[in-house]
LUMNUMAR-906654 format. One record per residue (C-alpha): residue number from 1; z negated, x, y. Coordinates in steps of 0.2 Angstrom, whole numbers. Last residue first. Layout:
N
<node num="NUM" c3="Z" c1="X" c2="Y"/>
...
This chain:
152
<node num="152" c3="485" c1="481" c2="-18"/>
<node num="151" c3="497" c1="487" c2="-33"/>
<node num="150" c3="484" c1="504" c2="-41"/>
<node num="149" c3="493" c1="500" c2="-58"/>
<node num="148" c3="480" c1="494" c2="-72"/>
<node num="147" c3="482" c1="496" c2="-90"/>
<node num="146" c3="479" c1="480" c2="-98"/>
<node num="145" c3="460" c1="480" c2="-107"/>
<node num="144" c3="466" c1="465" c2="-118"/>
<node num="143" c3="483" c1="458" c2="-114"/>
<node num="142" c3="489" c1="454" c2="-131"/>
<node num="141" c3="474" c1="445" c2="-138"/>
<node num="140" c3="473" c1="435" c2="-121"/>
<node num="139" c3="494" c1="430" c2="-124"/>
<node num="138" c3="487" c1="420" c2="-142"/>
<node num="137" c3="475" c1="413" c2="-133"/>
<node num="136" c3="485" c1="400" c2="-124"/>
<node num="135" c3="482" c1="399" c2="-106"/>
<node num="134" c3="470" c1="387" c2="-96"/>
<node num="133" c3="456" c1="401" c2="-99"/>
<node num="132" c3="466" c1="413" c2="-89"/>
<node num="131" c3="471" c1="402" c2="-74"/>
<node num="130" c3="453" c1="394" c2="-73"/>
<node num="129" c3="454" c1="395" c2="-54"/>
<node num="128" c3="470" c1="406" c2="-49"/>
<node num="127" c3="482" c1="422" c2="-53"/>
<node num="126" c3="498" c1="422" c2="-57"/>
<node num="125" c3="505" c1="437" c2="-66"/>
<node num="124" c3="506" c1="453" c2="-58"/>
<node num="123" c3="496" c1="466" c2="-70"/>
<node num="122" c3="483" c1="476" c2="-62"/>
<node num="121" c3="483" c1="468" c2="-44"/>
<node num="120" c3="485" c1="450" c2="-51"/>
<node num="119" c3="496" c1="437" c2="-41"/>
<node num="118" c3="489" c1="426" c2="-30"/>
<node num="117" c3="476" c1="440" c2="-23"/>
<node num="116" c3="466" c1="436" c2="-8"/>
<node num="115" c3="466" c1="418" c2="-9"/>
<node num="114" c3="454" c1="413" c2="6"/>
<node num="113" c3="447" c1="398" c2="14"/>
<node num="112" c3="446" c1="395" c2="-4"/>
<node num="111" c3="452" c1="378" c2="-10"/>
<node num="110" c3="438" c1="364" c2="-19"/>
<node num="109" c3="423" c1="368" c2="-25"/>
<node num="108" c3="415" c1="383" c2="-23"/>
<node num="107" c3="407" c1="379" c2="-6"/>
<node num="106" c3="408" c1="368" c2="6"/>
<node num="105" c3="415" c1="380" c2="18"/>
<node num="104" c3="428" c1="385" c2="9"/>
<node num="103" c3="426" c1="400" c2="-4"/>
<node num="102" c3="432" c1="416" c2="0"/>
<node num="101" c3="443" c1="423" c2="-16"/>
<node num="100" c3="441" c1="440" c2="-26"/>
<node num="99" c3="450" c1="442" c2="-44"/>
<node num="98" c3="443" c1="442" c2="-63"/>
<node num="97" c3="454" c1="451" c2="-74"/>
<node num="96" c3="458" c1="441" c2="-87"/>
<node num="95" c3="475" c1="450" c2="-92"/>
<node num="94" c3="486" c1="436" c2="-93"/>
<node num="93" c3="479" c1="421" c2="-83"/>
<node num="92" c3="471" c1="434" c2="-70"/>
<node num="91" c3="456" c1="425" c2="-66"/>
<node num="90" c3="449" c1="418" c2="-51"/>
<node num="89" c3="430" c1="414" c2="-43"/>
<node num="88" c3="426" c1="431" c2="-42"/>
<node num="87" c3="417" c1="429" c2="-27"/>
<node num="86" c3="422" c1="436" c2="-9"/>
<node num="85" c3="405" c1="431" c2="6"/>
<node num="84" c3="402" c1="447" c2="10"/>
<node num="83" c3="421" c1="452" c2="15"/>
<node num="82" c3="424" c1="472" c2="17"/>
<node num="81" c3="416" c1="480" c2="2"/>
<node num="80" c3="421" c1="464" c2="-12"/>
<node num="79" c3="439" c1="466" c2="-4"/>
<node num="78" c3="438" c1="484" c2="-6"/>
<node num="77" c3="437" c1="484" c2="-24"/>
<node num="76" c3="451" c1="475" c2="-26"/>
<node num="75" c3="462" c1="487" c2="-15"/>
<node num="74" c3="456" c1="500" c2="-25"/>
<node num="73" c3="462" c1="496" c2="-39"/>
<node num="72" c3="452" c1="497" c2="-54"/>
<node num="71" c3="453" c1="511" c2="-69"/>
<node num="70" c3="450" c1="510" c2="-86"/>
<node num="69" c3="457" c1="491" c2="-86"/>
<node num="68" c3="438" c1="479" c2="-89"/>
<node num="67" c3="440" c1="466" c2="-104"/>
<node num="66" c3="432" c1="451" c2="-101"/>
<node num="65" c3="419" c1="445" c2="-116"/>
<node num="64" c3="411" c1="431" c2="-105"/>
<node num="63" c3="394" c1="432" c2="-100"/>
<node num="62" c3="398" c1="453" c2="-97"/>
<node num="61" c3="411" c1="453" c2="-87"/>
<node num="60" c3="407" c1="437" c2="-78"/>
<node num="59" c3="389" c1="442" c2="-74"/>
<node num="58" c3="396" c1="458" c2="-68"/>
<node num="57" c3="410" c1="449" c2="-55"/>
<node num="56" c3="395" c1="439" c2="-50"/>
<node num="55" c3="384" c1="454" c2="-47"/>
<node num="54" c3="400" c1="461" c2="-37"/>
<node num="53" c3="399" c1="444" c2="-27"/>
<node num="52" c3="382" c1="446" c2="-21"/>
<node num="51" c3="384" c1="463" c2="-16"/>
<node num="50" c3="376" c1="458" c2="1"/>
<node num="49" c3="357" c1="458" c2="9"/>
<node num="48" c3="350" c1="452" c2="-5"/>
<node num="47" c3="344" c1="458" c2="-24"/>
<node num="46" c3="352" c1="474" c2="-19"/>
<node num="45" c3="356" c1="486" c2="-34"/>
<node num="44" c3="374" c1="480" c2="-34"/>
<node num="43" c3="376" c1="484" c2="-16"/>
<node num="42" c3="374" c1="503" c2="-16"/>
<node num="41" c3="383" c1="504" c2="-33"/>
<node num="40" c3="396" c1="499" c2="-25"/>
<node num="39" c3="394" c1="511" c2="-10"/>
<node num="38" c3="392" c1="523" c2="-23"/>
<node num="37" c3="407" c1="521" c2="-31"/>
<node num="36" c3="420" c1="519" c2="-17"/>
<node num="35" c3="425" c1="536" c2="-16"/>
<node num="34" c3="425" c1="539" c2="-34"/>
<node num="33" c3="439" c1="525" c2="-37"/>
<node num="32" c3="430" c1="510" c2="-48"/>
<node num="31" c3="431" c1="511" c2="-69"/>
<node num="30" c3="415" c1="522" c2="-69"/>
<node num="29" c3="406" c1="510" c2="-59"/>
<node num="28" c3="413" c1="494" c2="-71"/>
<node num="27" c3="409" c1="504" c2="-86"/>
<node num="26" c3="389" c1="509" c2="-79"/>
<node num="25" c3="387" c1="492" c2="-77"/>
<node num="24" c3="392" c1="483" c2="-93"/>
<node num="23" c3="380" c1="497" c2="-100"/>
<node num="22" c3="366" c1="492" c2="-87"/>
<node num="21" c3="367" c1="473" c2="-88"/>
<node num="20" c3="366" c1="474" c2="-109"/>
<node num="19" c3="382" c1="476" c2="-118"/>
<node num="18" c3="385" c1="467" c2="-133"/>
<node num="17" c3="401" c1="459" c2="-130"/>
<node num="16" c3="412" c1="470" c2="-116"/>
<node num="15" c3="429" c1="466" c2="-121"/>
<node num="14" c3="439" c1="480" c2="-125"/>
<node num="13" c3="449" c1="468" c2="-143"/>
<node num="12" c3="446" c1="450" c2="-134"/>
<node num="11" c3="440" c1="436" c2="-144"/>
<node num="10" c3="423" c1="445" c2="-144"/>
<node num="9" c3="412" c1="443" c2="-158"/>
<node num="8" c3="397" c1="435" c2="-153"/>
<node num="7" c3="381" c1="444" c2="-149"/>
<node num="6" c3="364" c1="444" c2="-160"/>
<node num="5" c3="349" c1="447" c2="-147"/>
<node num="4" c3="334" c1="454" c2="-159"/>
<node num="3" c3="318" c1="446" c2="-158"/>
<node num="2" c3="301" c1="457" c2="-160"/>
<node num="1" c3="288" c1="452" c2="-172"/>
């Protein structure tokens, strides 16, 4: 008798609920510039050696129902290509878009050495730890899959 995976419903109309590891991967590489692509696509199939905070930014996408724009910024992407050690340990609190920081040196506690983005590349509102689940619902259902402007 073979199990079948049952997925909730998303609270977010775009979100990616339901999709295995490759679907939710195939959206986020098709929403990144074309000449960043293949270097991301480089580093999410190493298990080490780098890419771990792209698997991350996956693991959110698809463990928590965030919605993914059409298209990324470029200057998001980047951060991920240029710094090793970026996680997506922020969140857009209006969009949900999940944003880049360098932990400090303890760890993911605590302030990031590094805030690369205080205010969201895709839609410009405040960005930080827990920022989108700390808002009230009611503005997620009207920011799903916001349509996002090249700003970094």
């Amino acid at each position: 008798m073979q199990a079948t995976k049952k997925y909730r419903k998303s609270a977010r109309p775009g979100g990616l609920v339901g999709l295995d590891w490759r679907s939710a991967r195939e959206q986020l590489l098709a929403a990144i510039d074309p000449a960043q692509r293949s270097a991301v696509a480089a580093l999410l199939a190493q298990r080490s050696g780098g890419g771990a905070g792209l698997r991350m930014w996956l693991r959110v996408l698809v463990s928590q129902s965030r919605a993914l724009p059409e298209a990324l910024p470029s200057g998001l992407v980047a951060i991920y290509l240029d710094d090793p050690e970026a996680v997506p340990l922020h969140d857009c609190a209006h969009c949900g878009l999940a944003v880049p920081v360098r932990p400090n040196r303890f760890g993911y506690d605590g302030e990031p050495e590094r805030v690369y983005f205080p205010e969201c590349p895709c839609c410009g509102a405040r960005t930080g730890l827990y920022a989108y689940w700390s808002t009230p619902n009611e503005l997620h259902l009207a920011a799903a899959a916001p349509p996002c402007a090249d700003k970094a």
